[in-house]
LUMLO-28610 format. One record per atom (N, C-alpha, C): x, y, z. Coordinates in steps of 0.001 Angstrom, whole numbers, plus 500000, padded with zeros to 6 digits. Each point is the difference from the previous one (the first is absolute). Layout:
<mardos>
XYZ...
</mardos>
This chain:
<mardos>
830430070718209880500612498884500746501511500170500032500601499751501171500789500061499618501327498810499564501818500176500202500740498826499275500993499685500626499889500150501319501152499417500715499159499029500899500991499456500945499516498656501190500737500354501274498754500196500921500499499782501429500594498381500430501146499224500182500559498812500128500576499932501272499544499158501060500117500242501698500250498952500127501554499753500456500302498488500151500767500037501449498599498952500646500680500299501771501182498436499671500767500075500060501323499129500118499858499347501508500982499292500782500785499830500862500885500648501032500689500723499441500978500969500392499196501110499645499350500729499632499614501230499074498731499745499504499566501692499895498604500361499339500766500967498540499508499563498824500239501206498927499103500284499521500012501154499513498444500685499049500637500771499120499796499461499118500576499946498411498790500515499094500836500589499102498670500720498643501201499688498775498889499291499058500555499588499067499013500454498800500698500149498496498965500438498584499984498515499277498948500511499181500031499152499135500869498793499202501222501021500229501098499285499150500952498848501403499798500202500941500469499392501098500933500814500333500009501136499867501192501232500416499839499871501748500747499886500623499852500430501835500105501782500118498959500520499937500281501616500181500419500414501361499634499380501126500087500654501642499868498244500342500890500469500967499720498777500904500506500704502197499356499417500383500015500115501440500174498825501380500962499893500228500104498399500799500124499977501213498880499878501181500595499887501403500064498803500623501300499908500611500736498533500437499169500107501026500123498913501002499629499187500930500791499079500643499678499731500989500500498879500466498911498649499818500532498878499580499209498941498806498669499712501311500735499374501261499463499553500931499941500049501356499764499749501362500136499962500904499724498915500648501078499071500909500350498814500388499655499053501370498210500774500312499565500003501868501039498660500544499861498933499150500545498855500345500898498936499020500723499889500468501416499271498361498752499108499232500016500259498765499787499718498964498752500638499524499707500625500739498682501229499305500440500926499619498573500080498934500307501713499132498874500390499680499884501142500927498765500966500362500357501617499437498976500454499241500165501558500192498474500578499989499999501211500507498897501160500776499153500220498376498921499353499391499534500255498876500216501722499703499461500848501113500476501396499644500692500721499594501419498858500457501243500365499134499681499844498465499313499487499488500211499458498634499080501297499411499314500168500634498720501287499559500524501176500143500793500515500795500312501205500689501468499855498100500716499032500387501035500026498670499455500191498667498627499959500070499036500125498733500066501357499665499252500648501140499598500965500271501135501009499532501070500029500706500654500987499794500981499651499148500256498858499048500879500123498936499103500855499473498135499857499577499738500547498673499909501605500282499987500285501574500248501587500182501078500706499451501148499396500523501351500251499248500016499859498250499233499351499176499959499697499014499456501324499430498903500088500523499253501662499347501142501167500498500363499883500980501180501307500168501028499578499025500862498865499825500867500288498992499738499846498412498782499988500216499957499922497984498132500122499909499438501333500332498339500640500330499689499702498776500648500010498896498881500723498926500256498447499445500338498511500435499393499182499249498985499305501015499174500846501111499346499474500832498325500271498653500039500786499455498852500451499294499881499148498658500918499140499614500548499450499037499407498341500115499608499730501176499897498196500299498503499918499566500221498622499394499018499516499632499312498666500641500942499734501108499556498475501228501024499797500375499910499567501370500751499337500576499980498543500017501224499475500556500583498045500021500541500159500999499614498733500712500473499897501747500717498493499235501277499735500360500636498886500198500752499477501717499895498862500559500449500203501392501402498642499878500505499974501010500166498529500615498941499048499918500782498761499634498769498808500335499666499548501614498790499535500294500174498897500838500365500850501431499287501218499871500038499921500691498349500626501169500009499475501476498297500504499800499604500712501509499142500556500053499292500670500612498481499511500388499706500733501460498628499452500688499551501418500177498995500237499723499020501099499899498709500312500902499720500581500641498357500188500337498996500372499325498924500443500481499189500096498791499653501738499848501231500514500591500654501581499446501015500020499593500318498740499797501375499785498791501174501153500542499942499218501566500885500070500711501382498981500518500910499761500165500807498877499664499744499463501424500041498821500120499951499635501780501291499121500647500761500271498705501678499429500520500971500397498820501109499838500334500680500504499647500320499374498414500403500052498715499955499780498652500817498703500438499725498418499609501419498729499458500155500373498744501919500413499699500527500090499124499885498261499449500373500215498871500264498269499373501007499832500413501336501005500826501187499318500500499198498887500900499660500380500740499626499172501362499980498472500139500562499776501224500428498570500092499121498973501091498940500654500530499362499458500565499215498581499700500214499400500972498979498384499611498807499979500712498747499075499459499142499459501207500568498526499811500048499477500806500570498587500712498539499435500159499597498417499514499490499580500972498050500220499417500052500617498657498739499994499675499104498630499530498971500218500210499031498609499527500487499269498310500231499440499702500243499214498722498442500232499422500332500169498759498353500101498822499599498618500222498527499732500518499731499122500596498800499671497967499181498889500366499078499812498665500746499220498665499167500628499040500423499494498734501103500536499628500308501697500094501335500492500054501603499227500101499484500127501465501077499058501302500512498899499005498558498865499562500523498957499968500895499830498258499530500878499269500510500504498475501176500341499943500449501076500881501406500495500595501061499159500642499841498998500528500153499221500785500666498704499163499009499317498920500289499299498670501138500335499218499921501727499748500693500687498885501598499931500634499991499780501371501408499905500566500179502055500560498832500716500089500034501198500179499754500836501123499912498829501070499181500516501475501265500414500386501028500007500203501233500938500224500033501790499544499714499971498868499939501319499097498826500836500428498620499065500369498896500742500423500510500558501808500888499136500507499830500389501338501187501043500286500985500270498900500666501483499569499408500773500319499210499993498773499404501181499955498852500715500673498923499004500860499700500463501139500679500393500617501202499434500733501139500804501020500302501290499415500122500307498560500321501080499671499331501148499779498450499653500207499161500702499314499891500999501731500087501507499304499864501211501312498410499593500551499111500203499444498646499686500506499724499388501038500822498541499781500158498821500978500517500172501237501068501057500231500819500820500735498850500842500638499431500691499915499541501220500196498875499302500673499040498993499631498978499839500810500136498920500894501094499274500201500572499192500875500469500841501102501016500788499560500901500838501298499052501603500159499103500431499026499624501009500454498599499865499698499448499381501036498245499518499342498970501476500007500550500865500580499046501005500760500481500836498164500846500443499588500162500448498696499514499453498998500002498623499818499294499381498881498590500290499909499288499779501637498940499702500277499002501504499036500990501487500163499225501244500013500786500500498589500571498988499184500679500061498635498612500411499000499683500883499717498943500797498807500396498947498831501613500118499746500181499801498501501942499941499952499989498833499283501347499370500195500582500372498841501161501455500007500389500189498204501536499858500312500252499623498811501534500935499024500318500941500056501170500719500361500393501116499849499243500433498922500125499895499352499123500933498405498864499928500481498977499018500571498786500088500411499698501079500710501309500150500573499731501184501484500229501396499957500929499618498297500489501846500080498632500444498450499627498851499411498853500712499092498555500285500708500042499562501664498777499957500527500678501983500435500615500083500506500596501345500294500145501077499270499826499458498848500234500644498731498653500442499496498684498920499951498894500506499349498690499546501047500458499525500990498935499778501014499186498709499873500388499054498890499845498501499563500710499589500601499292498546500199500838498593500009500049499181498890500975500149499541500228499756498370501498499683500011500347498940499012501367499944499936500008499397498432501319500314499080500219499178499062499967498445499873500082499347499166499871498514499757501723499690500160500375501213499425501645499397499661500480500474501306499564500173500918500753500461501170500012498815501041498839498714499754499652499052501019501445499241499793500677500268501289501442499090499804499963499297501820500029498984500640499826500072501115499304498396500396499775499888501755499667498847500687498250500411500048499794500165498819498350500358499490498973499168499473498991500137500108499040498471499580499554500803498413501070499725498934500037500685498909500174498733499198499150500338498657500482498853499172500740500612498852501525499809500029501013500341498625499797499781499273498884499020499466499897499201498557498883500454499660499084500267500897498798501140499150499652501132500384501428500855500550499560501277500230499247500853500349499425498556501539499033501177501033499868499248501189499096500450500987500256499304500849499732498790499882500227499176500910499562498243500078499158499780499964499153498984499702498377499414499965499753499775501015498855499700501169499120499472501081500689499097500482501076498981498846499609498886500467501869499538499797500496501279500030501549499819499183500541499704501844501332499440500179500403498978500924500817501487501135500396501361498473500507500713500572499057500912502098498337499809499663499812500228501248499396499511500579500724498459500393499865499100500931501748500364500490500351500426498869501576500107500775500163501423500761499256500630499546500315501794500942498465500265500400500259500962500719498689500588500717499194501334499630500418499721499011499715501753499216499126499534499718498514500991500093498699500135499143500364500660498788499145499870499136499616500320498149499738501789500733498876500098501051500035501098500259500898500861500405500971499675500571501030500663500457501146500315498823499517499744498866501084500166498752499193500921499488500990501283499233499777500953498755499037499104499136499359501002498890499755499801498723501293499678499162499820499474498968501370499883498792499637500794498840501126500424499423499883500621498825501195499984499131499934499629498467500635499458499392501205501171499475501788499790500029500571500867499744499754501080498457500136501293500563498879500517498927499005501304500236499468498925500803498388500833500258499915500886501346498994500902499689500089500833501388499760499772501216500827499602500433499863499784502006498575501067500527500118501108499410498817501100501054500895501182499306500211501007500840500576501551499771500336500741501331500752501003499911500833500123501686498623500755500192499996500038501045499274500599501092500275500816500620499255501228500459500046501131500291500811500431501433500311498595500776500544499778501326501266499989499610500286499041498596501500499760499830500346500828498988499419500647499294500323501039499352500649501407501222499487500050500884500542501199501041500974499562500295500476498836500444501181499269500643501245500132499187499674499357498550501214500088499267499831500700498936498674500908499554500247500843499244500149499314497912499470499084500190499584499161499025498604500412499508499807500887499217498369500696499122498794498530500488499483500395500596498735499656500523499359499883498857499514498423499484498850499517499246501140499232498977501155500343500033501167498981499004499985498278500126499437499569498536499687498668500576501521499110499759499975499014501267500806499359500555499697498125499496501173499651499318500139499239498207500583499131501133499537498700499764500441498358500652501528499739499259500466500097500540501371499166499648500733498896500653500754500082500350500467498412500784500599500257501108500444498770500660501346499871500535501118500383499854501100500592500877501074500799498907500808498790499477500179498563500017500727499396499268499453499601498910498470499600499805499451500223498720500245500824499167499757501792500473500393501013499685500669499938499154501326499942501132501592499986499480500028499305498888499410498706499782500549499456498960498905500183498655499443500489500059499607501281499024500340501097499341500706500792500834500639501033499760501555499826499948500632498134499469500275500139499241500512499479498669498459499929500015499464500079498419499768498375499985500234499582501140499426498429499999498670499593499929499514499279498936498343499960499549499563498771499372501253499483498988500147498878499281500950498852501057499275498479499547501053498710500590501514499947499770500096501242498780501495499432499312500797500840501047499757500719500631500744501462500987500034499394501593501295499954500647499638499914501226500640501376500564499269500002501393500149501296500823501028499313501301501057500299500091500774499641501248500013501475501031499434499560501012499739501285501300501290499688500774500830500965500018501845500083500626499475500855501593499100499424500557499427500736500881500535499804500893499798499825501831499968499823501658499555498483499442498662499726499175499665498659499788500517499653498772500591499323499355500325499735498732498997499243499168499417500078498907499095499431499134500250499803498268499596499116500050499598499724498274498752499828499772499035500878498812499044499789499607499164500428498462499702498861499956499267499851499016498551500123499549499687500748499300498474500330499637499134498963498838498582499510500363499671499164499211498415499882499964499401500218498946498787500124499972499093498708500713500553498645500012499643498499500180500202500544501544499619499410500911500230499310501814501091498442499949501039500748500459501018498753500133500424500174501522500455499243500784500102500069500879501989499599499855500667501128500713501816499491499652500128499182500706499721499711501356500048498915500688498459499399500815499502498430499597498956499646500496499826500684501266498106500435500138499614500671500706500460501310500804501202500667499442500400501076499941499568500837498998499225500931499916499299500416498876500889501019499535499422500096498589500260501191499272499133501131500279500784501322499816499136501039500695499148501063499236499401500518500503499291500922498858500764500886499398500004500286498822501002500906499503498989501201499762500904501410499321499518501447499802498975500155498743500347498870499404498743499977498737499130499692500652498624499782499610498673499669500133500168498027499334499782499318501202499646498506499221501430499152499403500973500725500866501766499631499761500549499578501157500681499101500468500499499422500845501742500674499692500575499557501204502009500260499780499938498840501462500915498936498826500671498944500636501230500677500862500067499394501376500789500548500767500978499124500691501499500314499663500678499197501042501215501129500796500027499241501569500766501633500367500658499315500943501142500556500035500941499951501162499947500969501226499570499829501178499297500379500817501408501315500637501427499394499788500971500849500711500569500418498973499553500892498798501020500074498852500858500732500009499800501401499532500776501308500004500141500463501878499500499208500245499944500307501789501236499722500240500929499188499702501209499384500194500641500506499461499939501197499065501240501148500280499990500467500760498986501107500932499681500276501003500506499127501207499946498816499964500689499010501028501737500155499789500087499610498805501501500073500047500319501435499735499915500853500335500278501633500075500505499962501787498662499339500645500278500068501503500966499371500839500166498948498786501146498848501111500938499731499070500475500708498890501481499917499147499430501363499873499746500846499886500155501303499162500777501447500819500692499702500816500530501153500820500711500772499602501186499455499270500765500996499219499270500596498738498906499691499757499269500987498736498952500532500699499984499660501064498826501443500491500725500687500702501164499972500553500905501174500980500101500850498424500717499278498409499750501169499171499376500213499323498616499705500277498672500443499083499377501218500870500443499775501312499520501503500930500950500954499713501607499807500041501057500919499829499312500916498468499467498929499292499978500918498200498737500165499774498977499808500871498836500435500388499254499318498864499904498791500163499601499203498457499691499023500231499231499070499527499102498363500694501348498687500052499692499770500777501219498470500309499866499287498948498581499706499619500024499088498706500494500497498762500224500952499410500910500217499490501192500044499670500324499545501084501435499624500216500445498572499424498860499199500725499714498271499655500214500007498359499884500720499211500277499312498579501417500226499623500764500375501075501346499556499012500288498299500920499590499287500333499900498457500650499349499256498952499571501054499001499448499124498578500991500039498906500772501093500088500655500355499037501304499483500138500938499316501345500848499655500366500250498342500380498552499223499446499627498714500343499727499730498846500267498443499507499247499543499099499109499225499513499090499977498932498168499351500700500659498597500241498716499401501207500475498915500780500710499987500696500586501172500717500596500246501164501001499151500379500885499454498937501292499040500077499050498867501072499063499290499936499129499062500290499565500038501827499789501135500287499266500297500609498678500245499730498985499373500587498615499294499733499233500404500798498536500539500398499542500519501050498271499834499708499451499342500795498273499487499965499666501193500657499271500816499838499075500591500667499091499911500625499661499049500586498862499975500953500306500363501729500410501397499890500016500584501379498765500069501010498734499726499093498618500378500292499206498381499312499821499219500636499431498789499446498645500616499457499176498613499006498686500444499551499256498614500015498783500195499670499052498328500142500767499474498848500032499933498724500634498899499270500833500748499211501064498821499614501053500419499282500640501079500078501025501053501037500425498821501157498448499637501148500148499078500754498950499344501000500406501348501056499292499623501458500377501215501004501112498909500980500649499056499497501105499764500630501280500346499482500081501304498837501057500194499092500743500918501630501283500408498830501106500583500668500463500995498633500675500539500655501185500565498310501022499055500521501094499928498944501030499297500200501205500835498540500522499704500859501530500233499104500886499022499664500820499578498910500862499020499546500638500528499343501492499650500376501135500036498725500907500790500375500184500273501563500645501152500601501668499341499534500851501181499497501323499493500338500862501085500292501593500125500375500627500951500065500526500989499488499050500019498760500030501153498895498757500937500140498727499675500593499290500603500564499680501361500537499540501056499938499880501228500755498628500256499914499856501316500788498533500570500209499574499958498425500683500318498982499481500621498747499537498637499051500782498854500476499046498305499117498785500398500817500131499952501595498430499583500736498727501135499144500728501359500402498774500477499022499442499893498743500928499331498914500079499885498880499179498652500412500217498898500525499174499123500451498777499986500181499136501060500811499259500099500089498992500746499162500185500471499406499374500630498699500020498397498816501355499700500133499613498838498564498525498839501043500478499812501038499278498900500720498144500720500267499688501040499423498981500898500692499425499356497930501054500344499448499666499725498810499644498840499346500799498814500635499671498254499851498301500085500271499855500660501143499022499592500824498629500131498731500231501002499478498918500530499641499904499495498215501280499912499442499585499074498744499663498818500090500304498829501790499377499046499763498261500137499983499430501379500760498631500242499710499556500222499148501296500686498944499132500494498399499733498302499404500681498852500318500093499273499172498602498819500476499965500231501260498542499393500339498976500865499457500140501116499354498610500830499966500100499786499127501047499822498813499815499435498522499308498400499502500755499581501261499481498389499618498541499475500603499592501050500569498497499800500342499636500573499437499806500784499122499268501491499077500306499674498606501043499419499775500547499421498641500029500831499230500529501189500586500520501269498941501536500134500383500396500818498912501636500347499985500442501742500008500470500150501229500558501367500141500932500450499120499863500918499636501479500576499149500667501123500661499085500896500587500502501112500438499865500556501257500942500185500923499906500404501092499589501725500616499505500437500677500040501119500441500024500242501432501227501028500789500347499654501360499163501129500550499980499910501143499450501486500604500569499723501436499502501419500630500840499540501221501320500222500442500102500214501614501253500557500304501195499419499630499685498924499564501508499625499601500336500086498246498999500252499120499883500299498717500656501423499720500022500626500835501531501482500207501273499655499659500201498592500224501647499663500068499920499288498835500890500537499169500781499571498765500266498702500003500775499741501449500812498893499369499203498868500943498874499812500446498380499735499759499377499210498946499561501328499606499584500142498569501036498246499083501169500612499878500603499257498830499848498302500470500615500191501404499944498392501096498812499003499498498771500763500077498422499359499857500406499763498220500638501313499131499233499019498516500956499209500282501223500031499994500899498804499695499627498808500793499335499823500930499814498909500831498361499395499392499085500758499988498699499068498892500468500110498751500919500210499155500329500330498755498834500758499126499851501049500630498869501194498988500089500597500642499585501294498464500259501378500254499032500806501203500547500825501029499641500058501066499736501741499726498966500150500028499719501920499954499834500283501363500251501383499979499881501091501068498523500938499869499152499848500417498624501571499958500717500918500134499022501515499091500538500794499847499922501036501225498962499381501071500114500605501328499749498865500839500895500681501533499877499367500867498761499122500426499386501238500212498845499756500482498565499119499035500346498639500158499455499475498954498390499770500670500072499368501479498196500220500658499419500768499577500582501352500632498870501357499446499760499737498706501019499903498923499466500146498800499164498969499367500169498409500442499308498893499534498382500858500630499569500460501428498834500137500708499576501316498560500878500903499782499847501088498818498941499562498624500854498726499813500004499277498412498640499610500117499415499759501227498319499231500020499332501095500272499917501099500602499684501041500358499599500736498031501079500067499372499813500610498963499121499195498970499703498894500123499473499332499191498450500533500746499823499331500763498982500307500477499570501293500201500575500838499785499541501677499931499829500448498496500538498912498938499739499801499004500807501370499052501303499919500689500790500719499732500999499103498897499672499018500325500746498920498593498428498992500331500097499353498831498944499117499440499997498757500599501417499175500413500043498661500379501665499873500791499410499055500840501720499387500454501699500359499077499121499152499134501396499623498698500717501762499943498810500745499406500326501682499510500318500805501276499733499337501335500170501126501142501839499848499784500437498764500177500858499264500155501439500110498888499303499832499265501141500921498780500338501426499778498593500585500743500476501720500102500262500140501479500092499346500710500468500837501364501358498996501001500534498898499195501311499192500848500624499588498420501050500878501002501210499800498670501684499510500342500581499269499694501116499420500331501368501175499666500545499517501471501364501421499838500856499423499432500407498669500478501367499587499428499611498211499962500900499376499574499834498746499682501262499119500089500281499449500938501312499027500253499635498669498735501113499445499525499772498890499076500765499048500617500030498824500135500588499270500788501362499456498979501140499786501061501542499836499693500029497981499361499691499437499108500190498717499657500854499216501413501200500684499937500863499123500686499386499993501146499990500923501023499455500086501108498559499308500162499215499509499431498650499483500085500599498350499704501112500228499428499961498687499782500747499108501302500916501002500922500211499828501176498791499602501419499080500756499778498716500163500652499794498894499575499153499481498833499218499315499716500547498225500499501176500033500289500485498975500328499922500044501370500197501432500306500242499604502157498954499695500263498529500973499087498515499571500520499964498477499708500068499734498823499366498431499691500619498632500806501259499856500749500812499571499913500371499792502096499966501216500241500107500690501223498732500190500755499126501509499407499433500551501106498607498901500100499814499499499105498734499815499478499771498335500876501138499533501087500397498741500357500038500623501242500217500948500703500333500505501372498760499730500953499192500654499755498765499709500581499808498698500409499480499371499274499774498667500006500948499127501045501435500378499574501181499318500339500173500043502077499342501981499926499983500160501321499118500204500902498505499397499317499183499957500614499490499056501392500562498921499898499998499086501145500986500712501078500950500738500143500869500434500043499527501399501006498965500720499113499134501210500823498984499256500846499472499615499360498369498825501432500683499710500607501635499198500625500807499681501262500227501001500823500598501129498969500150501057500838498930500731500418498483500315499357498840500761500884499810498687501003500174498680500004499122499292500947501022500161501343501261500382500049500971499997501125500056501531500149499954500852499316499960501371500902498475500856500320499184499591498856498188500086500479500100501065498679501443500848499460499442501138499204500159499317498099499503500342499023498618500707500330499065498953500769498981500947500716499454499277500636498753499529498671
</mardos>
């Protein structure tokens, strides 16, 4: 047998195919970018499922050319993807439209209200608003409304992971920890919904048209002799359930226990927490399946997080990308001396993040907003702003996930593109006041999808032992007293009043310009 892990994490931006040992060493890694999406009409996000297969395909080709002799060495592969996002199939598990990314902004307008005992329960609870969200939001609802002739000849309605392990071993099979989505799934008992659950009166998906489940762990099937030619992956290698890559991620690193939170410095920004109990962080927003077997990770996320460097790169960042091209070197790199030349709290410049509203807390009539502008001001508070304000956002989620879970975090661990930057890193401990670690690799998905993979190949014995031998902390920021004690006042005092303060304030403004709609 052998002691390494095939770890295939189709991303967003990118496909990587990663081989990792025992010890969580990254030996080879291989990454082909992409473009995330394609836009037929403003606010959609569509891509060619083939793209995602074909990026499969030939990272793991490239993988055996640059490093052959640990192709003889694997002992299973781990598929980790994007969430949420899904695919329509025939019954040659052929795609019959094009992949909805979870960017996608599409609505259905205008659907039937849950009529019955449902209706009238929902209705009581003060919740028939929230149910008629998420119909509008749900792709399904979309798809057999505006495209009835596709729904109608839909075989089988998957997940990216559904679609690339059906490609992979010729099943329709998907992990448990991968169900993230507008799915008739039940979060709280980790399978699909009952006969009689409210979720399909609300969507149109048949039980038949869904994968089998299988618990993170266990063997999905084994590649197949079709996809073994394609990408050159040993034909009969069995293929190990792992998760979602933000489950993943926050696995790999080394997040397992209530006392640890995982902050994702991602495009989406997140805090999350792992917990053997079903808590829900915000009513009827569930907690999601996590990478263990029978483990939930409480989730709260800021929908525009690390995206808003990327934003402010495009519309303040000119003079550091005319010399990040001159010195042939990333713009964001540049951005941390605006940390180093500012001081925390941004001389009281204040900044909400909600560039991207959400159903609750913020509602979908949020805004971002800024306060505290004065003539001492430059590009380097706003960015410094937005990192502390990306950061408010997300300890007021650690502190709802504590006070519903009634556990106490001590220790942070960042991951994620913005967990590169130092002065990052230090911003976050000093602002939750705890010590804030760094993973000892980037690539924390692949390796969390690794960490279940090895257990289950029984290459380590259990979670706890995969987990202590294969994610290890590089460095460790400790948070500055004074500076937290600055924070802790703008949050308690300041940010933690804004919302609220400017919420009547956003509903005037969506009801007079229509956006968000």
């Amino acid at each position: 047998m052998g002691d390494l892990i095939l770890a295939i994490d189709n991303g967003t931006q990118s496909l990587k195919a990663m081989v990792f040992d025992g010890a969580g060493a990254l030996l080879a890694k291989v990454q082909i970018p992409f473009e995330p999406y394609t836009s037929p009409q403003p606010g959609w996000a569509e891509q060619d499922p083939e793209l995602f297969w074909n990026a499969l395909a030939t990272a793991c080709r490239r993988l055996w050319d640059q490093a052959p002799k640990l192709k003889s060495r694997l002992a299973g592969v781990a598929l980790t993807t994007q969430r949420a996002t899904v695919i329509n199939v025939d019954r040659k598990g052929r795609p019959l439209r094009p992949a909805i990314i979870w960017l996608d902004q599409r609505k259905t307008y205008n659907t039937k209200p849950l009529k019955g005992g449902w209706g009238a329960l929902f209705k009581v609870a003060g919740l028939s608003g929230t149910i008629a969200y998420l119909q509008a939001e749900a792709e399904a609802n979309w798809i057999r409304t505006y495209q009835p002739d596709v729904w109608k000849n839909t075989h089988k309605y998957l997940l990216l992971s559904g679609y690339l392990t059906h490609r992979l071993t010729g099943r329709y099979v998907d992990s448990i920890g991968c169900q993230v989505g507008y799915i008739p799934f039940s979060y709280r008992r980790l399978r699909w919904s009952s006969p009689r659950d409210w979720k399909w009166k609300l969507l149109p998906v048949r039980r038949e048209q869904l994968p089998d489940l299988v618990p993170p762990g266990e063997p999905l099937g084994t590649i197949s002799s079709a996809a073994s030619a394609e990408t050159g992956i040993p034909r009969g290698l069995p293929l190990i359930a792992a998760a979602a890559d933000r489950a993943t991620e926050v696995l790999g690193c080394g997040c397992f226990r209530p006392d640890t939170a995982c902050l994702g410095y991602g495009t989406t920004a997140t805090i999350n927490v792992t917990q053997a109990k079903y808590i829900e962080p915000t009513p009827l927003l569930p907690a999601y399946p996590a990478a263990i077997p029978r483990h939930y990770t409480m989730e709260v996320l800021v929908y525009r997080g690390y995206w808003m460097v990327n934003w402010f790169k495009e519309e303040f960042g000119h003079p550091e990308q005319v010399r990040a091209a001159a010195e042939n070197g990333p713009t964001e790199a540049l951005f941390e001396n605006f940390l180093t030349t500012t001081p925390p709290g941004a001389m009281g410049l204040l900044l909400q993040p909600y560039w991207t509203p959400g159903l609750k807390n913020p509602g979908p009539e949020a805004k971002g907003g800024v306060i505290g502008f004065g003539d001492v001001h430059t590009r380097a508070h706003l960015y410094r702003a937005i990192l502390e304000g990306i950061a408010y956002a997300l300890r007021e989620g650690l502190e709802r996930i504590q006070q519903r879970s009634g556990t106490a975090v001590t220790t942070l661990r960042i991951c994620g593109g913005g967990s590169q930057s130092d002065g990052a890193m230090q911003l976050t401990a000093d602002l939750f006041g705890k010590p804030a670690a760094r993973p000892h690799v980037f690539e924390t998905s692949g390796l969390g999808a690794a960490v279940v993979a090895a257990v289950g190949l029984q290459l380590h014995n259990d979670i706890p032992g995969a987990v202590a031998a294969m994610t290890h902390v590089q460095q460790v920021f400790e948070p500055d007293h004074a500076a937290h004690q600055l924070y802790d006042a703008i949050y308690r005092d300041v940010y933690l009043k804004m919302y609220k303060r400017l919420k009547p304030l956003y509903q005037r403004l969506r009801e007079i310009t229509g956006y968000p709609r």
